[in-house]
Structure formats: structure tokens, C-alpha cells
C-alpha atoms as one frame of an Amber mdcrd trajectory, in Angstrom:
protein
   0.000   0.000   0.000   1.223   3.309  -0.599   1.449   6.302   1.936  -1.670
   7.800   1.688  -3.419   4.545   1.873  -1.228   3.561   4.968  -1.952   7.024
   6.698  -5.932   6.428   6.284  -5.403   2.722   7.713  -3.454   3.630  10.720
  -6.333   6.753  11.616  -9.063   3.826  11.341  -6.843   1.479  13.540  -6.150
   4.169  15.987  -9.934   4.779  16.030 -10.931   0.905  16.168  -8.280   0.330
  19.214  -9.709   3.808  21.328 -13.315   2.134  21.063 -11.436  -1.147  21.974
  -9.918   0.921  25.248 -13.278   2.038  26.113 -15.043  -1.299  26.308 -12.088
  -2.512  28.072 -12.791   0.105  30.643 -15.837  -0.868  31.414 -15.600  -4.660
  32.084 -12.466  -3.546  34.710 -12.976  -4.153  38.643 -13.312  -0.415  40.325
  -9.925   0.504  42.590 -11.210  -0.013  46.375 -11.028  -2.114  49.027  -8.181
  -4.023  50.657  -7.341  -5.531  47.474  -6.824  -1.563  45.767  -3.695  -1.732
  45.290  -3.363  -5.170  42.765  -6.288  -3.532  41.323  -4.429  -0.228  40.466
  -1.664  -2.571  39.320  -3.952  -4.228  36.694  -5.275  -1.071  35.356  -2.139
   0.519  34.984  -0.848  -2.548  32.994  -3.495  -3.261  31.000  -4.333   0.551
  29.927  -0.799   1.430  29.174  -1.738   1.716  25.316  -0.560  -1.076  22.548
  -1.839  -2.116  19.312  -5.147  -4.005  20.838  -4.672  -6.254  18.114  -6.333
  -9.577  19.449  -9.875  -7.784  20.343  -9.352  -6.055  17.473  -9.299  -9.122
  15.152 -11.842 -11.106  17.343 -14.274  -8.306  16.643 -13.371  -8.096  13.063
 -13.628 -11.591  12.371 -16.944 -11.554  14.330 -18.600  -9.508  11.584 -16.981
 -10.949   8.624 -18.829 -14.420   9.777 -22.124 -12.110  10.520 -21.871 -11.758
  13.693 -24.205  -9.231  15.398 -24.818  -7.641  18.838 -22.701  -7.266  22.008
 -21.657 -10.814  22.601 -17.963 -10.685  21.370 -17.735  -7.486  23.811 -16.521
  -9.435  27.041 -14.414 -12.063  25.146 -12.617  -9.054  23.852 -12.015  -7.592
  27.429 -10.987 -10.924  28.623  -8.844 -11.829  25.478  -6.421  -8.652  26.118
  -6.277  -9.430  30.089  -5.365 -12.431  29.296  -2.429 -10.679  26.433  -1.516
  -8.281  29.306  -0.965 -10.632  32.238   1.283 -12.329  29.721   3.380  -9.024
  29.145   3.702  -8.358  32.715   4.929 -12.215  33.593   7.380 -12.181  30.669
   8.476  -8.530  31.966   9.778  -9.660  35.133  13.336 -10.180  36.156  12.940
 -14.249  36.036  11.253 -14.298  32.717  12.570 -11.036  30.280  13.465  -8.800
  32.978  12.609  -5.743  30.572  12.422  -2.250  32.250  10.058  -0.867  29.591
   7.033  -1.493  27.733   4.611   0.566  25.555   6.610   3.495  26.249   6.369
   3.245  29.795   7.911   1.742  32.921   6.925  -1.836  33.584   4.540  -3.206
  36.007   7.229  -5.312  38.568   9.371  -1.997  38.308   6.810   0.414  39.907
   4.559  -1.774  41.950   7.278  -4.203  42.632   8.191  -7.705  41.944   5.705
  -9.242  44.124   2.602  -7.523  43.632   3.227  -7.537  39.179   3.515 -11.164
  39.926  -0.648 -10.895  42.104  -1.497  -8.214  39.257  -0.798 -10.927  36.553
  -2.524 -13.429  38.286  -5.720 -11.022  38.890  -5.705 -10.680  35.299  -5.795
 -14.416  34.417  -8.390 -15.306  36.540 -10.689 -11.922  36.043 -10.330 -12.480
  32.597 -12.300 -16.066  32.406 -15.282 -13.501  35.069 -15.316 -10.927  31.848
 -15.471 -14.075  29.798 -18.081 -15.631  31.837 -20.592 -12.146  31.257 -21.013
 -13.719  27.742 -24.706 -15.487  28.533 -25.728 -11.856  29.989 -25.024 -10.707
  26.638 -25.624 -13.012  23.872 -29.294 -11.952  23.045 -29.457 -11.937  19.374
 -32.342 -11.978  17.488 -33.293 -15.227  15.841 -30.588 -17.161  17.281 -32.205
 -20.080  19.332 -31.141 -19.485  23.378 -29.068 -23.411  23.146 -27.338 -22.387
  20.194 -26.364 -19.118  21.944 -25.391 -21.027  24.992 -23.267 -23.471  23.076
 -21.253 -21.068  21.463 -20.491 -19.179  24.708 -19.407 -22.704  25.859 -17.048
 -23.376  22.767 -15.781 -19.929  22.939 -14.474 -20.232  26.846 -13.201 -23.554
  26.253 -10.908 -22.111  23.128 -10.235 -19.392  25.154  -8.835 -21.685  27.863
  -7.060 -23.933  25.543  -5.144 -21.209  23.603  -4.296 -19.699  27.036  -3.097
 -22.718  28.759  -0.372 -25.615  28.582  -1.080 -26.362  25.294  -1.264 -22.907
  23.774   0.579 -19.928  25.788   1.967 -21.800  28.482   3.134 -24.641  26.954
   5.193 -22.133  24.397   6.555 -20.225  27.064   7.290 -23.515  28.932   9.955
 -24.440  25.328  10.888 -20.878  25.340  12.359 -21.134  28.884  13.979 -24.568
  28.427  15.334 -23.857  25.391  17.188 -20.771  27.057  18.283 -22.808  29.573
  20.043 -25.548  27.250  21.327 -22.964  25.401  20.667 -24.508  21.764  17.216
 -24.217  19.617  16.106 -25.549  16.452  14.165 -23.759  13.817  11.672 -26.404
  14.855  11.407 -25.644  18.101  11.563 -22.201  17.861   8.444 -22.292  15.387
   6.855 -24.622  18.326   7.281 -21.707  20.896   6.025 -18.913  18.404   2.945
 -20.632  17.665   1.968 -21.506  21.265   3.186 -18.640  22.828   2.290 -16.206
  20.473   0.102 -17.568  17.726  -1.847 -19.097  20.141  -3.784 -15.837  21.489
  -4.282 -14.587  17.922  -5.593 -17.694  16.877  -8.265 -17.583  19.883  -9.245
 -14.321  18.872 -10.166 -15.215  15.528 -11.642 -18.956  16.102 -13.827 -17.040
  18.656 -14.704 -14.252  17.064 -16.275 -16.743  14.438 -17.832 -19.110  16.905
 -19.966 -16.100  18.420 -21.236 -15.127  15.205 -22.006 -18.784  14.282 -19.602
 -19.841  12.303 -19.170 -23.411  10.572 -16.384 -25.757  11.962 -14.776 -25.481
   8.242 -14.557 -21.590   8.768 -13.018 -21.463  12.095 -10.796 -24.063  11.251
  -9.700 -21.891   8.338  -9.220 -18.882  10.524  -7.292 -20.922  13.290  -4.855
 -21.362  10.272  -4.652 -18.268   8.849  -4.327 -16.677  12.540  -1.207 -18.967
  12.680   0.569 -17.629   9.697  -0.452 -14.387  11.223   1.306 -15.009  14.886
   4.014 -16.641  13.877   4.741 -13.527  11.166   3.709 -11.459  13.932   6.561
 -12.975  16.144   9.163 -13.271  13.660   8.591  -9.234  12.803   9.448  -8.518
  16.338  12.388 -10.407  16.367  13.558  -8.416  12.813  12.493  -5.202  14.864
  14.497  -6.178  17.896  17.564  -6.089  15.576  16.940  -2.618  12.713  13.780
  -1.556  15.000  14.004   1.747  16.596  13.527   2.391  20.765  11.205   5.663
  19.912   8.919   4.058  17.553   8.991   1.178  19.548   8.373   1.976  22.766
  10.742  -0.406  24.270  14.831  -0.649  24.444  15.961  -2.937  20.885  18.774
  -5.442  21.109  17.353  -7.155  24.819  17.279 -10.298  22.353  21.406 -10.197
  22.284  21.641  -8.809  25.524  19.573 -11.712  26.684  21.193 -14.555  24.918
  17.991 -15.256  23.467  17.736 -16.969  19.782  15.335 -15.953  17.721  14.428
 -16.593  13.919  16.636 -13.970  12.841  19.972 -15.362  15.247  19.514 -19.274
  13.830  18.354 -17.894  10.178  19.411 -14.505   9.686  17.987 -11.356   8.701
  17.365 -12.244   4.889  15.359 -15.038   5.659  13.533 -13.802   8.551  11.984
 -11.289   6.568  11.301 -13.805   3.481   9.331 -16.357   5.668   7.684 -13.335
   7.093   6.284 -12.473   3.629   5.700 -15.977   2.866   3.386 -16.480   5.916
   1.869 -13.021   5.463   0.841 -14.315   1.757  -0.772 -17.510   3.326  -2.841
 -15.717   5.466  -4.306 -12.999   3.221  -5.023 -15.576   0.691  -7.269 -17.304
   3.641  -8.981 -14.528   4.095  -9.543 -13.758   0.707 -11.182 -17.399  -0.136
 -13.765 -16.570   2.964 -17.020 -15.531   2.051 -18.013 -12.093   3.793 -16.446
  -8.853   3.196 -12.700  -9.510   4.567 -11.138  -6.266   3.079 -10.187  -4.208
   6.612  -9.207  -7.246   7.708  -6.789  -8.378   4.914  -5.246  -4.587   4.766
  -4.537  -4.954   8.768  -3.140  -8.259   8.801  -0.690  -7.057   5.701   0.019
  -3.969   8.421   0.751  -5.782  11.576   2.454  -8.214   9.986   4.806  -5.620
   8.167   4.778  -2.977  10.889   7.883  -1.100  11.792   6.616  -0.842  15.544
């Protein structure tokens, strides 16, 4: 796309992720009590900014398949809780130990290690409550109440999967051993993007089409092309880490070398990092483009996130 057409796409993503922050504001516990200060904790790391890229794709993908009403509204709350309490586990000193993100101190660095660690958890488990406010607001017209209920089901048990041991988790779990031997295979390395970072992206879009009532064929489609988009996704950051720039962003560059930490760009090089990037990036528009539905936004945003420069 060329600059003008890049400029108007970035104003309608800025304007998608601000109504994103706002529903995300509302599903969020209030800041009192004896618990007020893990609470502040959670709303300072969640609301720090970022791309709100998973909501954004589970609502997106939500109307391509049709999808109508509020329904998707707390799985998106929940599916960026469940992003952020990631971002403040890998932040800490045992995990990434990064001082930054989105621009900003990190969570364990102003509340301290201890209560990032509580604020992390409280974003897990409040995540699957927001998730839960689903069969309060799944009232579509036309749509028989067991086939409402049954989606609500299959979305929290995606949701679940995709966050757990084998999605998230489990890639983190091959991220840390493989640090810890000291030696990684492209294999393996593929392994921990698409758990640990695929996995999230392809939860947002499977459940995004499960709400609006989807077929099986569809969301397995999606699942795939959300795949190619995650592991792009991941493989981008790892280019950025190396040419990126700290302003843009938002975040120190290099903490992959400073870390020790392969990536696809260490074992493969910079050449070929950006060539399977493409290659993936292909795969998944031409997924999209074989749906039926009106997949145009989201083609031209997965071509953007996947070729960002921050």
C-alpha cells in the first residue's frame, strides 16, 4: 500500500483500538477495598496503550462471519487481560526482565516484583469472570437461546485452551527450556512462536467466528490463517528487535542479544527472517480472501501488523 493509503489505515486502527480501550474500561474491577492496590496494578498494565490487536481481530472476524450484537464485547475484554498478564509475567526479572514497555515503565518496576507477579494473576483469573458475562449478553435476534449457549461454551473452552499448557503456556514452557540448554532448532523455535504467540491470535479469531455462528470449516480456516499471522507477527518482532528503533517502539531494541535469546533472525538470519515473514503473510491474506463475507479491513490490517515497523 502506498502512503496515503497507509496514513488512512493507521487513523481507522487508531480509532478501532480507542473504542477497543473504552469497552475494556468498562468490564475492569473499580480501585477499592483491601485488594486496591493489585487492582491499580492491573489497570495501569493493561491501559498502558498497545496495538489491541487480538480484540481487534476477534471483533473483526466476528462480523466478517455475521456476527451481530454485544456478545464478542466481554471475550474481547478478557482476550487482552489475558495478552496483558502475559506481558507483565514475561516482563519480570525471572522471565525477560525488561524495564520498559509501551513506552512506559513496567509493572514489577513500579509496583514491585511481588505484587506484578498478584497483578498478573488477577488478570488471568478476572479475565475467564469478563469471559463468563457472555450469557448476559448473547441476546441476538433469531438465534435459538441453546445455540447461543453453546457457542459461549465453545468460545471459553478455546479461550482456555489457547491460554493454557497447550497454547501460551506450553510455548513459554519451550521458550524457557530452550534458554536454559542454550541450543534451539528452527523447529522448536516455530513450536514456541505458535503456542506462545500464535496461540492468542488464533483464539481471537476462532472465537470471534464461533460467536457469530460460524461453521467448523470456517473457524478451522481462521485458526490457520491466525497462525501464519502469529508466527509472522513474532518473527517481525524479532527483525524489529535487531533494525527496529527504541522511539517508535516503545521499548529498548537489542534485549534479544543482551539476553542470549535466539530468535528466527539469530539461527536464520535477517534475509530469511523477513522472506518467511512475507511468505506467511501471503498464506494468510489468501485465507482470508477465499472466505465468504467482506474480509477487506481485515486483509489490509493483517498485511500492516504483519509488516509494521513498531
Amino acid at each position: 500500500m502506498d502512503a496515503e493509503e497507509r496514513l488512512t489505515l493507521e487513523k481507522e486502527i487508531i480509532k478501532k483500538a480507542q473504542d477497543i480501550e473504552e469497552i475494556i474500561k468498562t468490564y475492569l474491577p473499580k480501585e477499592e477495598g483491601l485488594q486496591r492496590t493489585v487492582i491499580e496494578a492491573m489497570h495501569y498494565s493493561i491501559l498502558a496503550g498497545g496495538k489491541r490487536l487480538r480484540p481487534m481481530l476477534m471483533q473483526e472476524t466476528y462480523r466478517l462471519c455475521g456476527g451481530q450484537g454485544d456478545c464478542v464485547k466481554p471475550f474481547m475484554a478478557a482476550m487482552e487481560m489475558i495478552h496483558t498478564y502475559s506481558l507483565v509475567h514475561d516482563d519480570l526479572p525471572a522471565m525477560d526482565n525488561d524495564e520498559y514497555r509501551r513506552g512506559r515503565k513496567t509493572t514489577h518496576v513500579v509496583y514491585g516484583e511481588g505484587m506484578a507477579v498478584l497483578a498478573g494473576d488477577a488478570l488471568l483469573n478476572y479475565a475467564f469472570e469478563t469471559a463468563l458475562k457472555v450469557f448476559d449478553s448473547c441476546e441476538v435476534d433469531g438465534v435459538p437461546l441453546a445455540d447461543r449457549y453453546r457457542a459461549g461454551t465453545r468460545a471459553l473452552s478455546i479461550l482456555a485452551k489457547k491460554a493454557g499448557i497447550y497454547g501460551m503456556i506450553g510455548g513459554q514452557n519451550a521458550d524457557l527450556e530452550a534458554e536454559e540448554a542454550g541450543e534451539l532448532s528452527t523447529d522448536q523455535l516455530i513450536f514456541i512462536h505458535e503456542h506462545k504467540t500464535a496461540a492468542l491470535i488464533e483464539a481471537s479469531m476462532m472465537i470471534g467466528a464461533v460467536l457469530a455462528g460460524a461453521d467448523e470449516e470456517t473457524v478451522s480456516a481462521l485458526e490457520r490463517c491466525a497462525s501464519h499471522i502469529g508466527i509472522a507477527f513474532q518473527i517481525q518482532d524479532d527483525v524489529l528487535d535487531v533494525i527496529g528503533d527504541a522511539g517508535d517502539l516503545g521499548k529498548s531494541i537489542g534485549s534479544d542479544e543482551k539476553n542470549h535469546k535466539q530468535t528466527y533472525v539469530s539461527l536464520k538470519g535477517l534475509k530469511e527472517a523477513e522472506k518467511e515473514v512475507q511468505s506467511r503473510s501471503e498464506e494468510a491474506l489468501a485465507i482470508l480472501k477465499s472466505l465468504p463475507g467482506d474480509s477487506t479491513f481485515l486483509q489490509k490490517l493483517t498485511e500492516y501488523l504483519i509488516h509494521r515497523n513498531k
